[in-house]
C-alpha positions, 0 to 999 in steps of 0.5 A: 500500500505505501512505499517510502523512496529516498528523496532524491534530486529530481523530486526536490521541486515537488516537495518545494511546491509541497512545502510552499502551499499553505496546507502543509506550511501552516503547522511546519515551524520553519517557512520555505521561500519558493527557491528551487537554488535554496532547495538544492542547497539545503537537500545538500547539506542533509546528507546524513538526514534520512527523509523519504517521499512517501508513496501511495499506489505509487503516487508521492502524497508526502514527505516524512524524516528523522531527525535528532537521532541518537544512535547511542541512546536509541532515540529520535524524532521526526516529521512528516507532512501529506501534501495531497490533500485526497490522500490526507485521511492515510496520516495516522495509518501511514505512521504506523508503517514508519513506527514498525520500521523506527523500532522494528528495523532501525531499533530505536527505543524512543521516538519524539514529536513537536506538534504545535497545539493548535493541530489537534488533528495530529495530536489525537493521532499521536495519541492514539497510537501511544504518545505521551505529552512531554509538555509545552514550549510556550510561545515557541515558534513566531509565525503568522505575526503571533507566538505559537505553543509547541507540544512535545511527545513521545513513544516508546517501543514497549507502548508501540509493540502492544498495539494491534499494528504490528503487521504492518510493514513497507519497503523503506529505501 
């Protein structure tokens, strides 16, 4: 049902395009200038970042990466957006593809988030897959001439592992 492919060089505009509309920037923390040279020079520079475009029946709906990895203390984060506004209702499944291969795969033990409080959308599926909240950085990200409360959660492997989605497993390149 869903891939995930390593972002690569020739999907860069496609993921600026995604990045720049105001559905997917509106809860990101950092904006984009529609800079296809920008693109490339930040696509550059995370080498060592893992971001994949996440596919459905072979259509690129998204983007989902991790971030603040501690190999050593078996921890990350991450973040994720639908782009396709059609394909928006596969959020929360899609996650549980990427927490298999997270804890199954990768062996990470701990995974985080940061949520800005007013996308209650994605902190109910957050919840319902096991996190927990950390707590609140308050008037943490200036954007659309106002401050906006960030939450932090996380979920560990030993919560993950009893739930019902165990079997689902994808293709991560």
């Amino acid at each position: 049902m869903f891939e995930f492919k390593r972002l690569r060089r020739e999907d860069l505009a496609m993921v600026l395009k995604w990045r720049t509309s105001q559905s997917v920037s509106r809860y990101m923390i950092s904006d984009m200038v529609p800079d296809l040279d920008a693109q490339v020079r930040w696509y550059n520079s995370t080498s060592n970042i893992p971001y994949w475009i996440i596919k459905s029946d072979d259509v690129p709906i998204g983007v989902i990466n991790l971030s603040d990895t501690h190999k050593m203390h078996k921890k990350t984060s991450f973040g994720y957006y639908i782009a396709e506004e059609e394909y928006r209702k596969l959020g929360g499944m899609i996650l549980t593809y990427f927490y298999n291969f997270v804890f199954d795969t990768l062996g990470f033990n701990k995974i985080a988030a940061e949520v800005f409080c007013d996308n209650s959308d994605v902190i109910k599926i957050h919840e319902a897959h096991g996190y927990r909240k950390v707590g609140i950085k308050a008037d943490d990200v200036w954007k659309y001439d106002r401050y906006h409360d960030i939450m932090i959660l996380e979920l560990f492997k030993k919560t993950w592992i009893k739930k019902p989605f165990r079997n689902l497993t994808a293709t991560f390149e």
